[in-house]
C-alpha positions in Angstrom: 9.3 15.8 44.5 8.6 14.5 41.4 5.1 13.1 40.6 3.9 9.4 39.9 3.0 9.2 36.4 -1.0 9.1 35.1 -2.4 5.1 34.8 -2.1 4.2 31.2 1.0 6.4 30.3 3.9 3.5 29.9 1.1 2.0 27.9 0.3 4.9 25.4 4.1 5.8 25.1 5.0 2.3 24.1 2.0 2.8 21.3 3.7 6.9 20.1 6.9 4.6 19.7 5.4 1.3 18.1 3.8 3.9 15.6 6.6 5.8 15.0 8.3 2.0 14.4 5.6 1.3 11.5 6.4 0.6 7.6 4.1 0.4 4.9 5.2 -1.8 2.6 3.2 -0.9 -0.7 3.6 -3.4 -4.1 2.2 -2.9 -7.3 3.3 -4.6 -10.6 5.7 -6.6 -8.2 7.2 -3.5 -7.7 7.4 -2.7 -4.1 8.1 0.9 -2.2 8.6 1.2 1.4 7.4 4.0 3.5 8.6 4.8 7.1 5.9 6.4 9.0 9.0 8.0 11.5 10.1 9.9 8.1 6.5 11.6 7.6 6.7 15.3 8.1 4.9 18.7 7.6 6.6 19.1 3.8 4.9 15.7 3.2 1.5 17.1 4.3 2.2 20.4 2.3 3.4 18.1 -0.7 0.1 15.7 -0.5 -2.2 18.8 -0.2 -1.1 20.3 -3.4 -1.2 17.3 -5.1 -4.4 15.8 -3.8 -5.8 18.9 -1.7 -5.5 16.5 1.7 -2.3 15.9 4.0 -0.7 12.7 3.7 -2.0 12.0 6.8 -6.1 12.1 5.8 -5.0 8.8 3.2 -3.7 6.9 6.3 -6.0 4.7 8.4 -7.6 1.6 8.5 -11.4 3.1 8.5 -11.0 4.7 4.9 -8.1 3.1 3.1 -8.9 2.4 -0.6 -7.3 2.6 -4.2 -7.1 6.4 -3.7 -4.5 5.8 -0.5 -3.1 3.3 -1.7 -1.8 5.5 -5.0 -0.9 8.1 -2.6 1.1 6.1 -0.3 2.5 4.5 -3.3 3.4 8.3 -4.5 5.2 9.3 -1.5 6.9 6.6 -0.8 8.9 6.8 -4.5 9.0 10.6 -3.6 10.9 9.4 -0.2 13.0 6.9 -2.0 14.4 9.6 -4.3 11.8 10.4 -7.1 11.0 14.2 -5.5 9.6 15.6 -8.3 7.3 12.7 -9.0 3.5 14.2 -9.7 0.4 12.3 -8.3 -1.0 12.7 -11.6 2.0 10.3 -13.8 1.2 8.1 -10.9 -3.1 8.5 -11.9 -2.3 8.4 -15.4 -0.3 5.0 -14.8 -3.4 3.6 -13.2 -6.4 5.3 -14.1 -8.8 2.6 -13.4 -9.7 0.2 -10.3 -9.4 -2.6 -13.0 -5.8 -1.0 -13.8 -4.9 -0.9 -10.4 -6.3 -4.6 -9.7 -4.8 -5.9 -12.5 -1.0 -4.3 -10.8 -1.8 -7.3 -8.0 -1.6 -4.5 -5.3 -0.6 -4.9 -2.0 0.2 -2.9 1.3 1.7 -4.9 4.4 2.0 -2.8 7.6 6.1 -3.8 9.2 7.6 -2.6 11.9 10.9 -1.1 10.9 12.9 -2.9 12.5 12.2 -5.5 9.9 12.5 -3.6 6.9 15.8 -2.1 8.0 17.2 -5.6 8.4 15.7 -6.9 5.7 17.2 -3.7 3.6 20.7 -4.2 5.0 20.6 -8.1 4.0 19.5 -7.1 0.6 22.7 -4.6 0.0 25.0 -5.1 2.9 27.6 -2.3 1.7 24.7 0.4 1.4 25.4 0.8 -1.9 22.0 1.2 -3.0 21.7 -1.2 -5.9 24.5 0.9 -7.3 
């Protein structure tokens, strides 16, 4: 017989998904990158580690998010959008100071994919990638 499932459990699955659901839109000089947490992985945490000496994962989170994870979000999501051999340091030598980075007008908008994905698709319908 199979048993009844713990109080809270729908609950905290429905969170594990809505997470894995979450986007980080990051902009800077109008520019912006989008990063699917659902595409986050161990070679990401290896990749942010050698770069910064912290996984990816240490720069996300509301309760120490500054200019240093918003560079590194900003990093990997050009590295997941096809710039793989992009270096955290061009991306500190391109802002180098917190007036640098202010004056980029910076943002970073949490979206669940869903969004982005339809968004993406309206933007290039074929898929061709801007190509």
């Amino acid at each position: 017989m199979a048993k009844a499932p713990k109080p809270g459990a729908a609950r905290k699955a429905e969170e594990m998904t809505k997470a894995r659901r979450r986007a980080l839109v990051i902009t800077l000089n109008g520019a912006s990158h989008t990063l699917h947490m659902a595409d986050l992985g161990p070679e990401d945490d290896l990749a942010a580690r050698r770069q910064t000496g912290m996984p990816i994962s240490s720069f996300i989170g509301d309760d120490i998010f500054g200019a240093d994870s918003m560079l590194v979000l900003w990093w990997m999501a050009r590295r997941k959008a096809g710039e793989r051999r992009l270096a955290f340091s061009k991306v500190l030598a391109q802002f180098p100071t917190f007036e640098s980075i202010n004056d980029a007008d910076p943002s970073v908008e949490a979206v669940e994919d869903d969004d982005v994905i339809e968004a993406e698709v309206a933007a290039d319908p074929l898929g061709s990638g801007g190509d």
